[in-house]
C-alpha positions as CSV (number, residue, x, y, z in Angstrom):
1,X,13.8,-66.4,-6.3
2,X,15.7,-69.3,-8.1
3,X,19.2,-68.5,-8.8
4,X,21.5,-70.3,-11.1
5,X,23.8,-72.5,-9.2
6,X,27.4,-71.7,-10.0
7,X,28.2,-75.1,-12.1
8,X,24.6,-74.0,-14.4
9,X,26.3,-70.6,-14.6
10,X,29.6,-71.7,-15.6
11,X,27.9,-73.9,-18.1
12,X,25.7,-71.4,-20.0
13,X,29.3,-69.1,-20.1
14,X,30.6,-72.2,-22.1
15,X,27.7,-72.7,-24.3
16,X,27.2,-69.0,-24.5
17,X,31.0,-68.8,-26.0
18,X,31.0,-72.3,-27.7
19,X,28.4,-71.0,-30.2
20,X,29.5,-67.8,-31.0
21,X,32.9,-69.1,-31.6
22,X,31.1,-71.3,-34.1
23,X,29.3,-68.6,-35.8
24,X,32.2,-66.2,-35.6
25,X,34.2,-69.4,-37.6
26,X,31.5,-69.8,-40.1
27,X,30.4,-66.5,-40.4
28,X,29.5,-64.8,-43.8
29,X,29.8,-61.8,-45.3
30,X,28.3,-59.2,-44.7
31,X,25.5,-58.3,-47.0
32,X,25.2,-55.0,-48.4
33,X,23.2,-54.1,-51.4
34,X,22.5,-56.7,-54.5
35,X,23.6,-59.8,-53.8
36,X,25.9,-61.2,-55.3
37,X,25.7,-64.7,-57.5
38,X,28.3,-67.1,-56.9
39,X,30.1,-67.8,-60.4
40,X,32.4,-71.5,-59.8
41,X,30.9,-74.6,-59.1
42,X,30.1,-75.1,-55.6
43,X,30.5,-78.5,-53.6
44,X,29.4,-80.6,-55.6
45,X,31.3,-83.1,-54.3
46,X,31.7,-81.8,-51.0
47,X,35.2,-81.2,-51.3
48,X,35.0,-77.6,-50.1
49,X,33.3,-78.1,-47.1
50,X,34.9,-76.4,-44.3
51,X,36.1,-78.3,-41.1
52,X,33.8,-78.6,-38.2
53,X,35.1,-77.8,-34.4
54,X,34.7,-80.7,-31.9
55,X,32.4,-80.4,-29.6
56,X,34.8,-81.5,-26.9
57,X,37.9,-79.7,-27.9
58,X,35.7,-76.6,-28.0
59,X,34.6,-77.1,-24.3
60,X,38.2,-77.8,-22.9
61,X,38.8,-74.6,-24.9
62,X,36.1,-72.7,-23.1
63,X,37.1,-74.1,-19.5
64,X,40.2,-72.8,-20.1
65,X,39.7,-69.3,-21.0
66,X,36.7,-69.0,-18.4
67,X,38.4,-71.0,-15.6
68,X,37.6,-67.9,-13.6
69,X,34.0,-67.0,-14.3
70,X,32.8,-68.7,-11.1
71,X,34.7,-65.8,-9.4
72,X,32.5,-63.1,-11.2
73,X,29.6,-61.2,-9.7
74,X,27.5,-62.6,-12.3
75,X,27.4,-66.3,-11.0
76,X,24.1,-67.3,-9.1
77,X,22.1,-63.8,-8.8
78,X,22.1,-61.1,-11.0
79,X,24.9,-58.7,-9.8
80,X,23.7,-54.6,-8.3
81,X,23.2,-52.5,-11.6
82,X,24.1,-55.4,-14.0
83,X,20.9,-54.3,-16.2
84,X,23.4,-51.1,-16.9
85,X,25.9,-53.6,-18.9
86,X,23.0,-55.4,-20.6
87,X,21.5,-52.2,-21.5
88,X,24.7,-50.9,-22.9
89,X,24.8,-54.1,-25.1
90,X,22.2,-53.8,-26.3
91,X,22.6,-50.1,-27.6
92,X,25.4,-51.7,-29.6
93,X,23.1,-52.4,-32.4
94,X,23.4,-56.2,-32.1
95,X,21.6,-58.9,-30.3
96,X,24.8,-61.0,-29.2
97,X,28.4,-59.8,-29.7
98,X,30.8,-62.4,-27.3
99,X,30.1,-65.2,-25.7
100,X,31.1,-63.4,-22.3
101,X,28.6,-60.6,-23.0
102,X,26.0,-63.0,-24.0
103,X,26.2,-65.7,-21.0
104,X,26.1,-62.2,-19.1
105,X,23.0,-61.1,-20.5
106,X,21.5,-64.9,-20.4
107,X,22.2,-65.2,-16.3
108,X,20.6,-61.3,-16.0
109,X,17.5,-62.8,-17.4
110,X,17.9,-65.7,-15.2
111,X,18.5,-64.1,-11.8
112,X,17.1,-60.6,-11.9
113,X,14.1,-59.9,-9.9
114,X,10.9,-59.2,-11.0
115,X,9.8,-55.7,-10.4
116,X,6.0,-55.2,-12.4
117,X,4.2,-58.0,-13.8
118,X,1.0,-57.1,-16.4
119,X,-1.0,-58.6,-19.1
120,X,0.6,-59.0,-22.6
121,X,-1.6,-57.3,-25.0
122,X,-2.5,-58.2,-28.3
123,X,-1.6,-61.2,-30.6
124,X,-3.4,-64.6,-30.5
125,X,-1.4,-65.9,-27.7
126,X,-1.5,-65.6,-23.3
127,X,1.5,-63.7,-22.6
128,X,2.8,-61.6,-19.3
129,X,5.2,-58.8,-19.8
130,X,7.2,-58.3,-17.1
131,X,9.8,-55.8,-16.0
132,X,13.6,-57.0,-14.7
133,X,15.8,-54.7,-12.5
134,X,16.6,-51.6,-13.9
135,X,13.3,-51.4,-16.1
136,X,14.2,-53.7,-18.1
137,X,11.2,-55.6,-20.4
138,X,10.7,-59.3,-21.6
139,X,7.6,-60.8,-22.6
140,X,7.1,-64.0,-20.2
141,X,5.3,-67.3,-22.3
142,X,4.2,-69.6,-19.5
143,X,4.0,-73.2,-19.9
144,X,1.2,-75.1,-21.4
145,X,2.6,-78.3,-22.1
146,X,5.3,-81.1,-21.3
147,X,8.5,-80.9,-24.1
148,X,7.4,-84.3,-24.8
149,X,3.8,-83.3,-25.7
150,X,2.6,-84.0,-29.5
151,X,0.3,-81.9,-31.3
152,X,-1.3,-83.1,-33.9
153,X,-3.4,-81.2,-36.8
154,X,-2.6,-78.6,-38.9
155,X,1.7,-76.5,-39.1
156,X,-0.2,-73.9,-36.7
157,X,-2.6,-76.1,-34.2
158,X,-1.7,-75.5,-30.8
159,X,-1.0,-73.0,-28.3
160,X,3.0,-71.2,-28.3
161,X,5.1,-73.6,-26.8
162,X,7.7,-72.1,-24.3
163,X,10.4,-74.8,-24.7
164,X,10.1,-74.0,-28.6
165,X,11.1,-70.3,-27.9
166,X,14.2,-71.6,-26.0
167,X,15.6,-74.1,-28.7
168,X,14.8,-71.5,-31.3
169,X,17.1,-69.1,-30.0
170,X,19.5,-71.3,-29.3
171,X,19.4,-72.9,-32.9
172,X,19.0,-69.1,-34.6
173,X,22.9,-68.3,-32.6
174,X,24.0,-71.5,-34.5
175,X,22.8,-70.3,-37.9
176,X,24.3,-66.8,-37.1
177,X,21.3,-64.8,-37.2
178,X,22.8,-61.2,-35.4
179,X,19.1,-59.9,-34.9
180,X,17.1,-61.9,-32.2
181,X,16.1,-61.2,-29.1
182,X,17.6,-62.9,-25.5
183,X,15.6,-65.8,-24.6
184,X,16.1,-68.3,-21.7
185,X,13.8,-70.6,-19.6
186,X,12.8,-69.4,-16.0
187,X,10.7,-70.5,-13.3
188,X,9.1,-68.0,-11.2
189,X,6.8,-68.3,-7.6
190,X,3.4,-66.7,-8.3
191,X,2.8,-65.8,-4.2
192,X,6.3,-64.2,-3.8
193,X,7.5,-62.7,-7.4
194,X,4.4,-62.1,-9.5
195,X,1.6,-61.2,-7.2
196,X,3.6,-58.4,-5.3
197,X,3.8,-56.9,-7.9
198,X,1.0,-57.5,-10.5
199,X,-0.6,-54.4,-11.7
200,X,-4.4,-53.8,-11.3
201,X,-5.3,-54.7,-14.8
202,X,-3.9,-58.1,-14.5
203,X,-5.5,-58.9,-10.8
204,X,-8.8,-57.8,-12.5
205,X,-8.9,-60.5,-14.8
206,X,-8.4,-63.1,-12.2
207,X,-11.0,-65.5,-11.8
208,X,-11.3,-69.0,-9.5
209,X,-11.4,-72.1,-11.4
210,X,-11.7,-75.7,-9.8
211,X,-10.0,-74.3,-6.5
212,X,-7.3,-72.9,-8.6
213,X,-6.5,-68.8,-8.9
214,X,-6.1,-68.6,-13.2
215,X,-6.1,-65.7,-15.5
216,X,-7.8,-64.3,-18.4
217,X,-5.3,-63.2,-21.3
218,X,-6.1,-60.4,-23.3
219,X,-5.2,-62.2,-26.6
220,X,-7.3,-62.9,-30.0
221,X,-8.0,-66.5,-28.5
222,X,-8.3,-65.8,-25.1
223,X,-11.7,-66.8,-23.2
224,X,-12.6,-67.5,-19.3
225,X,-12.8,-71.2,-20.6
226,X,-9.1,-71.8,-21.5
227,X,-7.9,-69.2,-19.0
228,X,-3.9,-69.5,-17.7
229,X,-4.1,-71.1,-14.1
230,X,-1.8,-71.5,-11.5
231,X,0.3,-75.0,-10.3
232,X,-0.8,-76.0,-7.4
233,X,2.9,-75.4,-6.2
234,X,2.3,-71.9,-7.3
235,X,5.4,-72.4,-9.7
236,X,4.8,-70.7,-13.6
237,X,7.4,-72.2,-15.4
238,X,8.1,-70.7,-18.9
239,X,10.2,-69.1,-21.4
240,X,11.8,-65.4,-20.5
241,X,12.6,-63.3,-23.7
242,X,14.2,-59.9,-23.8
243,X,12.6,-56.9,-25.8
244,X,14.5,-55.1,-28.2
245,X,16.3,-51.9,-27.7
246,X,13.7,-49.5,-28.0
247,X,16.0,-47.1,-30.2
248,X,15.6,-49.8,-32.8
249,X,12.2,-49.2,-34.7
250,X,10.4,-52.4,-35.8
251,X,8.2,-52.5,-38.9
252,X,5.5,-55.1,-39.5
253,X,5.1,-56.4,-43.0
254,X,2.6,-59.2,-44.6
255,X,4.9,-62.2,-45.3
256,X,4.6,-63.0,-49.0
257,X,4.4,-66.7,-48.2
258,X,1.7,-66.4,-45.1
259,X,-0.9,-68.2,-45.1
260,X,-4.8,-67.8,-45.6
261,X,-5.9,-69.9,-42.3
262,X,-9.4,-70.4,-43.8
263,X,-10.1,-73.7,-44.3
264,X,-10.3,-74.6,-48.3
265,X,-8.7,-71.0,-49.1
266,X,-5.5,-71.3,-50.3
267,X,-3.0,-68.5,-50.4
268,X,-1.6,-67.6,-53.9
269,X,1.8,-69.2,-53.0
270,X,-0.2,-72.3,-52.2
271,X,-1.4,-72.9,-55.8
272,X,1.0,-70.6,-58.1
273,X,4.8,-72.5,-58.4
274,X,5.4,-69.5,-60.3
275,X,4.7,-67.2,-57.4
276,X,8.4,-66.2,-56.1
277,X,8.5,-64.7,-59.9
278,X,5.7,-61.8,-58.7
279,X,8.0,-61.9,-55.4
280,X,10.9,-60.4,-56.9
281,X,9.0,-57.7,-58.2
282,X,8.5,-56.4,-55.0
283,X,11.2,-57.2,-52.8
284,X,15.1,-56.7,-53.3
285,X,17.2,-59.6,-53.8
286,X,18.6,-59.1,-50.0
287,X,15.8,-59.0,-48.3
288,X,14.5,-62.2,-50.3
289,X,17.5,-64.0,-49.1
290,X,17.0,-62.6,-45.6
291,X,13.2,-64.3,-45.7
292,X,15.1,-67.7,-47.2
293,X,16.9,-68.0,-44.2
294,X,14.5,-67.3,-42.1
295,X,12.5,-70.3,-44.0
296,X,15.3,-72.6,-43.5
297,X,14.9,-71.9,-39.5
298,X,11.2,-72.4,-39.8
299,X,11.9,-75.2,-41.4
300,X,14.3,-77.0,-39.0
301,X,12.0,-75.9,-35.7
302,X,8.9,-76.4,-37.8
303,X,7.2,-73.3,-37.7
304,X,4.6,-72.9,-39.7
305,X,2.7,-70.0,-38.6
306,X,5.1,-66.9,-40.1
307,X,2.7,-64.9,-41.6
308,X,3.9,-61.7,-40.7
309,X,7.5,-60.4,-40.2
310,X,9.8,-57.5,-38.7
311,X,12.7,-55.6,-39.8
312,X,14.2,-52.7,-38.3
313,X,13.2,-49.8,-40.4
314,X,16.2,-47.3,-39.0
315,X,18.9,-49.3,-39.9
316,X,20.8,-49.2,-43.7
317,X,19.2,-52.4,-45.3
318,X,16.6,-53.0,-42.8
319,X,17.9,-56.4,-41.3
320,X,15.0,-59.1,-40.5
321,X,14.1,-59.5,-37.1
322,X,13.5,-63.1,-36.0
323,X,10.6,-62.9,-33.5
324,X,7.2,-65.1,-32.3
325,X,8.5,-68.4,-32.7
326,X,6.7,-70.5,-30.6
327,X,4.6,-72.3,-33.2
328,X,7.2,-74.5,-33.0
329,X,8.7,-78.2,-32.2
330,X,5.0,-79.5,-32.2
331,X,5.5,-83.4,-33.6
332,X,9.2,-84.5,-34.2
333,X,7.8,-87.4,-36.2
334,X,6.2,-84.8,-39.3
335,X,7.8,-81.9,-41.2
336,X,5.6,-79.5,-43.2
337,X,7.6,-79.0,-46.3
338,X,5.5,-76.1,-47.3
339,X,7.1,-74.2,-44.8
340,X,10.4,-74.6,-47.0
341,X,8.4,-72.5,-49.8
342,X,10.5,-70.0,-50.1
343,X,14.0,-72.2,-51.0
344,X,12.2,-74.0,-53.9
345,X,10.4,-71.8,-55.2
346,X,12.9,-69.1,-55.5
347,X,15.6,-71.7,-55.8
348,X,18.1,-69.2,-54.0
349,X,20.4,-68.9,-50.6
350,X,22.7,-67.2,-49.2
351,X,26.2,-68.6,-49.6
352,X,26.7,-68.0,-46.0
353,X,23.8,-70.0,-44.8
354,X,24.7,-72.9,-47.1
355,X,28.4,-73.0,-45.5
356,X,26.9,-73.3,-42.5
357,X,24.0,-75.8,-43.1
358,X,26.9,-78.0,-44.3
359,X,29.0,-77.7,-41.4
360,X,26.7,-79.3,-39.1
361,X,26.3,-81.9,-41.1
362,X,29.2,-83.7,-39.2
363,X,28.1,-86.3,-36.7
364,X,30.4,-84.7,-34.3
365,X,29.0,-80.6,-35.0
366,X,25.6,-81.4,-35.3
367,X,22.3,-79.0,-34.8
368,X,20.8,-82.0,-32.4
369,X,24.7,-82.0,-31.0
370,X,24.5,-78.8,-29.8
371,X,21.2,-77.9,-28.6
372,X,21.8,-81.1,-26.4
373,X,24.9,-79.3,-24.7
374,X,22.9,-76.1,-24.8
375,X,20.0,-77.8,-22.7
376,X,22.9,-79.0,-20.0
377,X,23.1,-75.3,-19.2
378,X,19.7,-74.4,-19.2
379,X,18.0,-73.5,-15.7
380,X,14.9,-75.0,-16.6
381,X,16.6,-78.4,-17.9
382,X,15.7,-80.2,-20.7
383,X,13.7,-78.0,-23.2
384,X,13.9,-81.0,-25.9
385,X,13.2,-84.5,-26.2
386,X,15.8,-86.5,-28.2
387,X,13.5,-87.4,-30.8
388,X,12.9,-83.5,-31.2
389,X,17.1,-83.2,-31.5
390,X,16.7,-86.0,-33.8
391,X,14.7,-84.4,-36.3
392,X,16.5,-81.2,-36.1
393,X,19.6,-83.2,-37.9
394,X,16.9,-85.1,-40.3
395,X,15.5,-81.6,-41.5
396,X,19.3,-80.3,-42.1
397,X,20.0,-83.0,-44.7
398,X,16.3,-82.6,-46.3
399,X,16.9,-78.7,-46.7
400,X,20.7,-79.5,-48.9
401,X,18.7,-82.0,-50.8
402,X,16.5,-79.7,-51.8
403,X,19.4,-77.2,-52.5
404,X,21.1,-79.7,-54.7
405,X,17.7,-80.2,-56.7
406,X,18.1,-76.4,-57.4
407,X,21.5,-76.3,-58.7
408,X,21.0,-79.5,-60.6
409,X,18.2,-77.6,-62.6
410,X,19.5,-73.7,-62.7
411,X,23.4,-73.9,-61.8
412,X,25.2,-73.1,-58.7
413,X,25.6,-69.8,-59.9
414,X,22.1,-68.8,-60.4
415,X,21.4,-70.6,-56.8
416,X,23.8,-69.6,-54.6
417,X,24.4,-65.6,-54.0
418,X,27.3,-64.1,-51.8
């Protein structure tokens, strides 16, 4: 098994508390019922804006108050029964709470062994699901391509990249989403921690291709011709994320900007400018804001391929659940600006998401800024090339142009809602 060395463990503590010390700075407030419109004028000359931390002064921050992590049980193999604290987290209602508790939960995904390996079922995508110590279960997305692989063709072309999944969750802790599951990058040995435990279902479906052992997903696109096959190393490399809590009780619900995927069938949204109007008649204001945020993360990792989403049904105000994101980070050099539907056609955000857009708009606090720091930490190394990082920043300042466009025409007080 590959275990975290003690100076990648330290780091991901670090990153782990550097960005929920950000989110906790620029946090908003808590939604509950209507929103609520914002009724003054609202930067429009940036005068408001709030401070950014510095990177560095963060990190000396962060050495200091962990100076003694590399002492805990947690650095470089997951400690005996430390599923029980992870499990107890994430009873609690909330995908991350401190940046202790989160780098815990990050390094029991990286370290803990492997005890049942099976098939993912369902979807359009190869997936294994896989079960950590103390029955713990993540879905496992194995790699298909190099981070510095372009695809090219339509916003949903491709298969799910597993370095996408990484840098979305890493980029959905800067925004301050609170509901999204525990991702990190892993690399496992086929011979000695998959196949020992692979259930008979999964060794059914393996066949022999050009000398190599692959399998046969059972997906919507799966076939024997593009079947998953093993390095000849026998390394999978890929992208390790968490399932939720199973008390929590996801709903699936047609996304009212998803899109047709028939070619020359367009989807209302698609041809109607006016189509956010029908919108509101259906959803509440919150949860319209919820999916306008969500948008705005599409947006910045390009993901284009949201045509269904999740909220947790036994919760007050069902919050929206930020799963399936690997559609994303396909070409750094062209952003689908359809995916930003939502924002312009509604012409509305959450105060909250706009003080935080703005933030990292600093050269020293931005989006590229930190999920270079984050990829330091990250067992797997690099899960983004710097033109990727690049266009992160790009798509930041693209999304508060088109917010400004919005206030210009309606007022910030019919755009922007606390």
């Amino acid at each position: 098994m590959r275990h975290l060395t003690q100076t990648q463990t330290l780091l991901l503590v670090l990153m782990a508390y550097v960005l929920v010390t950000i989110v906790l700075h620029l946090s908003w407030t808590e939604k509950s019922g209507m929103a609520k419109p914002v009724t003054h004028s609202h930067r429009a000359n940036g005068s408001s804006q709030k401070p950014c931390h510095d990177t560095g002064e963060l990190l000396k921050k962060c050495v200091q108050e962990y100076k003694t992590i590399t002492n805990s049980s947690f650095v470089g193999r997951a400690a005996p029964h430390s599923f029980v604290s992870v499990r107890k987290w994430l009873a609690t209602q909330q995908i991350h709470k401190t940046g202790q508790k989160l780098a815990d939960g990050l390094n029991f995904l990286s370290t803990a062994a492997v005890t049942r390996v099976g098939l993912g079922q369902g979807g359009s995508q190869f997936k294994f699901t896989i079960w950590l110590d103390g029955d713990l279960k993540a879905v496992f997305k194995p790699k298909w391509y190099d981070i510095d692989h372009v695809i090219s063709g339509k916003v949903y072309d491709g298969k799910d990249r597993h370095y996408g999944e990484i840098a979305a969750f890493w980029l959905a802790l800067l925004l301050g989403f609170q509901w999204y599951p525990l991702v990190i990058g892993r690399i496992f040995n086929w011979k000695n921690e998959f196949l020992p435990v692979a259930d008979q279902a999964l060794l059914n479906t393996m066949i022999k291709k050009d000398g190599r052992q692959c399998i046969v997903g059972k997906c919507l696109y799966c076939t024997k011709d593009d079947a998953f096959c093993i390095a000849d190393d026998g390394n999978i490399e890929g992208s390790v994320i968490l399932y939720l809590p199973t008390n929590n009780k996801l709903e699936k619900l047609r996304h009212p900007w998803a899109r047709t995927y028939k070619e020359g069938v367009f989807a209302r949204w698609e041809v109607d400018p006016d189509h956010c109007k029908t919108v509101k008649t259906a959803l509440s204001e919150w949860r319209l804001l919820d999916l306008i945020d969500v948008a705005i993360f599409d947006y910045l990792i390009q993901n284009g391929d949201r045509h269904r989403y999740e909220v947790i049904s036994n919760l007050p105000h069902p919050p929206v659940v930020v799963l399936d994101n690997g559609k994303s980070f396909g070409n750094p050099d062209v952003n689908f600006e359809d995916i930003l539907a939502p924002l312009y056609q509604c012409c509305m955000i959450h105060k909250g998401m706009l003080d935080t857009l703005e933030a990292f708009t600093s050269p020293n606090c931005s989006l590229g800024k930190f999920l270079h720091q984050a990829m330091i930490a990250s067992p797997i190394g690099p899960f983004l090339t710097p033109s990727h990082l690049y266009a992160v920043d790009k798509r930041l300042q693209h999304i508060l142009e088109k917010v400004q466009q919005c206030v210009k025409k309606y007022g910030a007080s019919e755009v922007i809602f606390q």
